[in-house]
C-alpha positions in Angstrom: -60.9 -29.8 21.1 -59.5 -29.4 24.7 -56.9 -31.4 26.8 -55.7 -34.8 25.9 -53.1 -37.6 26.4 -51.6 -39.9 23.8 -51.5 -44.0 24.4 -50.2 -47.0 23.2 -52.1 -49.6 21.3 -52.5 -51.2 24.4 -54.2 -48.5 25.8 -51.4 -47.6 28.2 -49.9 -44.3 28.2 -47.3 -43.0 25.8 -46.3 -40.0 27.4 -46.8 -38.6 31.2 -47.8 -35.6 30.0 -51.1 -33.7 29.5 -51.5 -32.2 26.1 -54.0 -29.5 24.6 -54.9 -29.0 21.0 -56.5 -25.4 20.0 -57.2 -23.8 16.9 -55.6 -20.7 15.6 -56.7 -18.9 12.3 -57.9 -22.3 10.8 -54.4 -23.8 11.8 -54.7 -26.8 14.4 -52.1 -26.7 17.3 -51.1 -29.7 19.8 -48.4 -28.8 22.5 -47.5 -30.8 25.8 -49.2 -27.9 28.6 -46.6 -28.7 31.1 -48.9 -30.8 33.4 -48.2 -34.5 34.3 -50.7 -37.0 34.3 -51.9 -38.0 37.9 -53.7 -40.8 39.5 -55.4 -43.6 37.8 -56.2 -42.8 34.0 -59.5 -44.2 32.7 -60.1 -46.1 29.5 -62.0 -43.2 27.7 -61.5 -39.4 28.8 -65.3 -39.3 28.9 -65.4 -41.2 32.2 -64.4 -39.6 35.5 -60.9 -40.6 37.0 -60.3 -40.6 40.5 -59.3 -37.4 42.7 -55.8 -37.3 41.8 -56.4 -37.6 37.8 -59.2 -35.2 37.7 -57.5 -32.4 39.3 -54.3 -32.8 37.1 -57.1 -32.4 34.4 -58.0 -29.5 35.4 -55.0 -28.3 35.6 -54.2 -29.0 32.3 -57.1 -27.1 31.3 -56.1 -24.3 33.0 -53.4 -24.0 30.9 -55.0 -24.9 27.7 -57.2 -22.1 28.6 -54.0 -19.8 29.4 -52.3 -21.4 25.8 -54.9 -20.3 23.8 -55.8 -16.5 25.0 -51.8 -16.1 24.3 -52.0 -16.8 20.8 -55.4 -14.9 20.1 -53.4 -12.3 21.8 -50.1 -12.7 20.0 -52.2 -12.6 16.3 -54.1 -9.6 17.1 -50.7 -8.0 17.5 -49.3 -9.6 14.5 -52.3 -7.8 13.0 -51.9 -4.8 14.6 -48.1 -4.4 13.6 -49.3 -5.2 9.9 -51.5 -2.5 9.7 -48.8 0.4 11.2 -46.6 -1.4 8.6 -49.2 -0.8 5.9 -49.6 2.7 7.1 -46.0 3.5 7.2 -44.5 1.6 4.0 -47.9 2.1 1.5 -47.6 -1.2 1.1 -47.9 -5.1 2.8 -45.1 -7.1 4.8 -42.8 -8.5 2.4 -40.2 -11.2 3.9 -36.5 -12.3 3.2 -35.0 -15.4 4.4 -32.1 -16.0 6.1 -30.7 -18.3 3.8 -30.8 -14.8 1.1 -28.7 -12.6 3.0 -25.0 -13.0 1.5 -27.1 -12.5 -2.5 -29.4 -9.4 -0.8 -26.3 -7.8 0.3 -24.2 -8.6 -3.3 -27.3 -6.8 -5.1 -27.1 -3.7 -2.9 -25.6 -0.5 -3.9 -21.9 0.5 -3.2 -20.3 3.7 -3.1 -17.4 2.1 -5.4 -16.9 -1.4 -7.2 -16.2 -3.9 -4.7 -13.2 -5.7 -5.8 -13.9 -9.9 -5.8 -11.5 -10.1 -2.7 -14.2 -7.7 -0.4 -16.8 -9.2 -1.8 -15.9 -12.8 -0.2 -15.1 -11.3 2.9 -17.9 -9.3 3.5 -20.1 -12.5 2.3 -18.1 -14.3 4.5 -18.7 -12.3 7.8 -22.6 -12.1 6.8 -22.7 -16.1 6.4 -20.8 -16.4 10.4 -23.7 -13.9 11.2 -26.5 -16.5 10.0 -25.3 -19.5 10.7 -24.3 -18.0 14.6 -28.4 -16.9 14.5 -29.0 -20.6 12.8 -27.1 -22.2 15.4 -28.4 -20.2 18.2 -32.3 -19.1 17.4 -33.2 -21.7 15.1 -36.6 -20.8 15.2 -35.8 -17.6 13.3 -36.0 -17.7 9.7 -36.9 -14.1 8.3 -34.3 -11.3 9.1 -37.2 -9.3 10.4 -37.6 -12.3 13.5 -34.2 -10.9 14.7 -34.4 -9.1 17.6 -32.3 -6.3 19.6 -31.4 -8.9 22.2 -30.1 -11.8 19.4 -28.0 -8.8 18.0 -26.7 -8.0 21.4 -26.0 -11.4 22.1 -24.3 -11.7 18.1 -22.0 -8.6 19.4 -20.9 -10.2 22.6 -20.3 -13.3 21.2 -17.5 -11.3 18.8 -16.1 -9.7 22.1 -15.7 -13.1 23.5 -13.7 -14.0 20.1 -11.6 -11.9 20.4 -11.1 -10.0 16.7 -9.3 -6.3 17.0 -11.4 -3.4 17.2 -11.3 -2.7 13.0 -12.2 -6.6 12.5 -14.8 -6.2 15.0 -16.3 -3.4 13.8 -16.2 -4.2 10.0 -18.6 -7.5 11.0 -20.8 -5.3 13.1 -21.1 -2.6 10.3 -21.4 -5.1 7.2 -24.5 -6.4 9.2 -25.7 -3.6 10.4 -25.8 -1.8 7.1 -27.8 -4.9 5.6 -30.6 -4.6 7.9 -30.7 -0.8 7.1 -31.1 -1.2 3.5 -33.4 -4.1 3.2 -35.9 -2.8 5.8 -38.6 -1.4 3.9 -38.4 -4.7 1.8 -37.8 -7.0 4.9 -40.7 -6.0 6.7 -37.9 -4.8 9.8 -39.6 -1.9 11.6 -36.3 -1.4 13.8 -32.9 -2.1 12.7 -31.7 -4.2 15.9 -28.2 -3.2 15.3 -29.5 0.9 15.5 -26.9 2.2 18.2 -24.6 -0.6 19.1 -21.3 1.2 19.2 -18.4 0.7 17.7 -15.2 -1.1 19.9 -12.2 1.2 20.1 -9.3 1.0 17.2 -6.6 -0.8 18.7 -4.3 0.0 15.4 -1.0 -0.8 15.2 0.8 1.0 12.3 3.5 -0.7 10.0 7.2 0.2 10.9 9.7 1.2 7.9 12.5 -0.5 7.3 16.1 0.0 7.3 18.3 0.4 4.3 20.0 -3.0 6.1 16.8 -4.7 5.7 15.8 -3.8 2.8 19.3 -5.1 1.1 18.9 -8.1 2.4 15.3 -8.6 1.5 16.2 -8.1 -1.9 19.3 -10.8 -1.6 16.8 -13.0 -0.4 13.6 -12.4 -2.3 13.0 -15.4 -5.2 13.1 -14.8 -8.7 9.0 -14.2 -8.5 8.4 -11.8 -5.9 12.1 -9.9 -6.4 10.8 -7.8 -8.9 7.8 -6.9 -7.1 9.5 -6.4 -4.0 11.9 -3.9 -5.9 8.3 -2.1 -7.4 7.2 -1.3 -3.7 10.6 -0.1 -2.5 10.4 2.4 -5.5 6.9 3.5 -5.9 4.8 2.8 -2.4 2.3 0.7 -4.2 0.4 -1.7 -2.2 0.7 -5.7 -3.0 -1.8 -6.0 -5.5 -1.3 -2.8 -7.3 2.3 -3.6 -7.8 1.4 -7.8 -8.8 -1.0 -6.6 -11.0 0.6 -3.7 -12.3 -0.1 -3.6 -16.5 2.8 -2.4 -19.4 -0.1 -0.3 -19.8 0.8 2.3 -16.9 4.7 1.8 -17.6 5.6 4.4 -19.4 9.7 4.4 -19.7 10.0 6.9 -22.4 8.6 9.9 -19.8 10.2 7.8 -16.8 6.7 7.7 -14.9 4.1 4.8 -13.7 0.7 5.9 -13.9 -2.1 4.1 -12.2 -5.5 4.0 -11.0 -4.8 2.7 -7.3 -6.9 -0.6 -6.1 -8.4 0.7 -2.8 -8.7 4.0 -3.3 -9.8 4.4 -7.0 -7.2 7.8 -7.3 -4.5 8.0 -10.2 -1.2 8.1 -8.9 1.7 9.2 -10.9 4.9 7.5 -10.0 8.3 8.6 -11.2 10.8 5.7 -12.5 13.6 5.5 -9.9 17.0 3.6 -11.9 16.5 0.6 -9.8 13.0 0.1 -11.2 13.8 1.1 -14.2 16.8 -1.5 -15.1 14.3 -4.3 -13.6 11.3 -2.6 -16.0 13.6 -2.1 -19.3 15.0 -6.0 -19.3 11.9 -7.5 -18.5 9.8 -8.8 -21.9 7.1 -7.8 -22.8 4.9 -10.8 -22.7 1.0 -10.1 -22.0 -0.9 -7.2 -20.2 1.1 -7.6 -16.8 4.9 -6.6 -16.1 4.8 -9.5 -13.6 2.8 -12.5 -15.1 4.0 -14.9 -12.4 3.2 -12.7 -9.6 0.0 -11.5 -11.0 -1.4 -15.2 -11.2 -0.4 -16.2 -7.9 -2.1 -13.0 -6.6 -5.2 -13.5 -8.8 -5.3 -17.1 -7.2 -4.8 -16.7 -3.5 -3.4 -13.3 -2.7 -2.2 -14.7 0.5 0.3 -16.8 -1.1 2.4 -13.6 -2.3 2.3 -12.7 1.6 3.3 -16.1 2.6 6.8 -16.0 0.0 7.3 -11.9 1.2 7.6 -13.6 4.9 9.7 -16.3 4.0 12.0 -13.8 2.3 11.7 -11.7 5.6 12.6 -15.0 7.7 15.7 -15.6 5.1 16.9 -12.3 5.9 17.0 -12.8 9.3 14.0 -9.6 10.1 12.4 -11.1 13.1 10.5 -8.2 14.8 7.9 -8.6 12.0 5.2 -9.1 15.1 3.8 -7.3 18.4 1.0 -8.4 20.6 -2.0 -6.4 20.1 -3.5 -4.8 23.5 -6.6 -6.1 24.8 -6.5 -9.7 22.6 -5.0 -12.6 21.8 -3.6 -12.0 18.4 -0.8 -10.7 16.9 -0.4 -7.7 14.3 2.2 -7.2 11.3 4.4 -4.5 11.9 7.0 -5.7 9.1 5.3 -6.8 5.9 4.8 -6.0 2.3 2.7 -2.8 3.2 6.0 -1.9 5.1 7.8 -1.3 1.5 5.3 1.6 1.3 5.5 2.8 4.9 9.5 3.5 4.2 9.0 5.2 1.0 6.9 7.7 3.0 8.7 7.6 5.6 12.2 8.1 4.0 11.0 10.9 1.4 9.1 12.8 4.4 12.6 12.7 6.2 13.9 14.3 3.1 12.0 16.7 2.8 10.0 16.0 0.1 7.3 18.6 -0.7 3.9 16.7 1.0 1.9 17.1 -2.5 4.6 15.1 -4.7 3.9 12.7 -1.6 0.5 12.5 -2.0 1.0 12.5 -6.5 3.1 9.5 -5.6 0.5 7.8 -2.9 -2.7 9.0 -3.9 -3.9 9.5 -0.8 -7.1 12.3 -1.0 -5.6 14.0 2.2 -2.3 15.1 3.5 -3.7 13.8 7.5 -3.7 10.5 5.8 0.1 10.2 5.4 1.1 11.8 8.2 -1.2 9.9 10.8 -0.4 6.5 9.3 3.2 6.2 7.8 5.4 9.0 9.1 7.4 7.1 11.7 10.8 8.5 11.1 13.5 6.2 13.1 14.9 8.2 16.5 18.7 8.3 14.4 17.1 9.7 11.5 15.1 12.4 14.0 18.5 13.2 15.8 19.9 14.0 12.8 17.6 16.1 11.3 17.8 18.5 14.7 21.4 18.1 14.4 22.1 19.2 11.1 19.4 22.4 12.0 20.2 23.1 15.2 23.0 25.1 15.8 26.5 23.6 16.8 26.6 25.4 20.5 23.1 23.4 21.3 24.2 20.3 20.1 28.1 19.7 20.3 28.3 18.2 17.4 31.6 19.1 15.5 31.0 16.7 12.3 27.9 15.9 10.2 27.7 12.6 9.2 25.7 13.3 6.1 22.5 10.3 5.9 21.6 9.1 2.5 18.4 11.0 3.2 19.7 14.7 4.0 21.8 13.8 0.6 18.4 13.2 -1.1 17.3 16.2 0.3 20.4 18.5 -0.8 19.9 17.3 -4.2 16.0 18.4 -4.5 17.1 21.7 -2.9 19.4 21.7 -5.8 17.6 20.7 -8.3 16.8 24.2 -9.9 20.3 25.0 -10.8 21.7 21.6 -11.9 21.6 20.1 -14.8 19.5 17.2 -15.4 22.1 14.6 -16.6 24.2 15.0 -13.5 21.2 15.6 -11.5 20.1 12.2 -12.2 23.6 10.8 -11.3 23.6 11.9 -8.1 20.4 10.0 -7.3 20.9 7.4 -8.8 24.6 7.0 -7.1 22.6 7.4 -3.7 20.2 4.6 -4.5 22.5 2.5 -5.8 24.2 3.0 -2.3 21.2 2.4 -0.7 20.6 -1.0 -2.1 23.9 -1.9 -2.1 
């Protein structure tokens, strides 16, 4: 075997290039060297050309030459690299395709049950990943042919996107985990992902809304999402807690929602506020869910109970629902469902509620939580809270203008030496205010 060049049936060349053809392991190789046939070709390769030919031939074999002490060198590193593998696992290189990565990463162990939503979205972001390597390195077909410089170049290419820092790093993290667990059984010596940092949080936190707004959500909400819009104002559950909320957790006799929260796994006890309850107590009970409609739209395409909330926010005439993220081209949800549970917190931190019945209510595992991520009390509600404590010489203020939130907070100062009955009136007469 050594250097060669391919001809027609006529004996004319096919191609103006020199190729070689080696032998590696028993396998047979042909590649075109590179070189370009020169000078006048003879009719057998056995015969001497003229001056010009023969020195492109021996260039060609120079490369052959150069071709073939690569590969012999590349195996014996391939060999090399099996045997520290063998050394360090106890056992031989195993592979996984590319094609396996979204099922290898469905079979791996999770911390808690991954609800069917995160499971497509995570199998989503890993199936971008291989088909941007697919696209890209075609040659690769094993995860363990990925190297540091493809992930490099996978991580810029998300930059150049651009997704907001959490998106970002959820893609880079779902990968990166992959390749950590399947190593030993991928054959991957080196995670390639190992030390790539995370991009900045660029977070922009949900604002609360007014009791304004909130009124005329309700006036404008259909007869589907109403009822769940009226089960986030009162309880600051998130979307799919309240859609899917079960008779199950109701329990009107006690006055109190219990339920195992979604994304956080924690039981939340909930008391029954009167609006709520009315909406609860006419409602029939027809199956496992409170909200049928709801919950079958939800279980459907969750999106589509977002896509009716923003119509009823757009009917209500709410427009600052959206601010420009810094740093990208997108835009991020200030004013949304998740709001509803933003102004719960919000309105009973501003009344003073205790921060464990807050966190009963939520179930949220830490107090930091709350305060970090929904405590934005509006600057009127702030003023009046110094107002009403600070003393009349500081601030000038002659008359209180009591807020439906400093009544709130009256009442649970109260509460101890009322009686229940007309305890309950009070708040519910403040609600109904509220709503009104």
């Amino acid at each position: 075997m050594g250097v060669e060049v391919t001809r027609k049936k006529n004996g004319s060349l096919s191609s103006k290039w020199w190729y070689g053809r080696f032998t590696v392991e028993g396998k047979s190789k042909c590649v075109n060297l590179g070189v370009k046939v020169a000078g006048t070709v003879p009719s057998s390769l056995k015969q001497p050309g003229d001056t010009a030919f023969e020195r492109s031939r021996m260039r060609a074999q120079l490369k052959l030459d150069e071709l073939r002490k690569e590969a012999v060198s590349q195996k014996a590193a391939e060999h090399h690299l099996k045997e520290l593998y063998e050394i360090k696992s106890g056992g031989g290189i195993q592979q996984i395709e590319l094609t396996e990565m979204e099922e290898r990463w469905e079979l791996l162990p999770a911390k808690r049950k991954r609800s069917a939503q995160q499971t497509a979205v995570q199998k989503a972001n890993i199936r971008r990943f291989r088909e941007y390597i697919q696209e890209n390195h075609p040659q690769v077909k094993y995860l363990s042919q990925v190297t540091r410089k493809m992930a490099l170049a996978w991580v810029k290419h998300l930059k150049e996107i651009p997704y907001s820092g959490a998106s970002h790093n959820i893609k880079l993290s779902v990968v990166r985990s992959l390749f950590e667990q399947v190593a030993t059984e991928a054959g991957i010596l080196s995670n390639p992902f190992a030390g790539i940092p995370y991009q900045p949080l660029n977070t922009v936190h949900r604002k609360p809304f007014s009791e304004a707004e909130l009124a005329a959500i309700l006036k404008h909400a259909n007869k589907v999402i109403r009822p769940v819009i009226i089960t986030g104002m009162c309880t600051a559950m998130r979307r799919g807690d309240c859609c899917l909320l079960k008779w199950e957790a109701v329990d009107l006799a006690n006055g109190f929602i219990n339920v195992k929260t979604s994304k956080t796994g924690e039981y939340a006890e909930i008391p029954l506020f009167q609006l709520l309850r009315k909406e609860l107590e006419r409602r029939p009970k027809n199956g496992e869910y409170v909200f049928p409609e709801a919950a079958a739209i939800y279980i459907q395409d969750a999106d589509k109970i977002t896509a009716v909330f923003k119509q009823a926010l757009k009917d209500a005439e709410i427009t600052d629902t959206h601010v420009m993220r810094q740093n990208t081209k997108r835009m991020a949800s200030v004013k949304d469902f998740h709001s509803l549970r933003t102004t719960w917190i919000t309105m009973a931190l501003t009344a003073g509620v205790p921060m464990e019945l807050v966190r009963r209510v939520t179930g949220h595992s830490t107090v930091n939580i709350v305060l970090k991520h929904y405590f934005h009390p509006g600057r009127e509600d702030f003023r009046e809270a110094l107002e009403t404590a600070l003393p009349e010489m500081m601030t000038g203020r002659t008359t209180k203008k009591k807020s439906h939130t400093t009544r709130l907070q009256e009442l649970i100062a109260q509460a101890g030496s009322m009686k229940k009955k007309e305890l309950v009136r009070k708040i519910e007469k403040i609600l109904d205010e509220m709503a009104a």
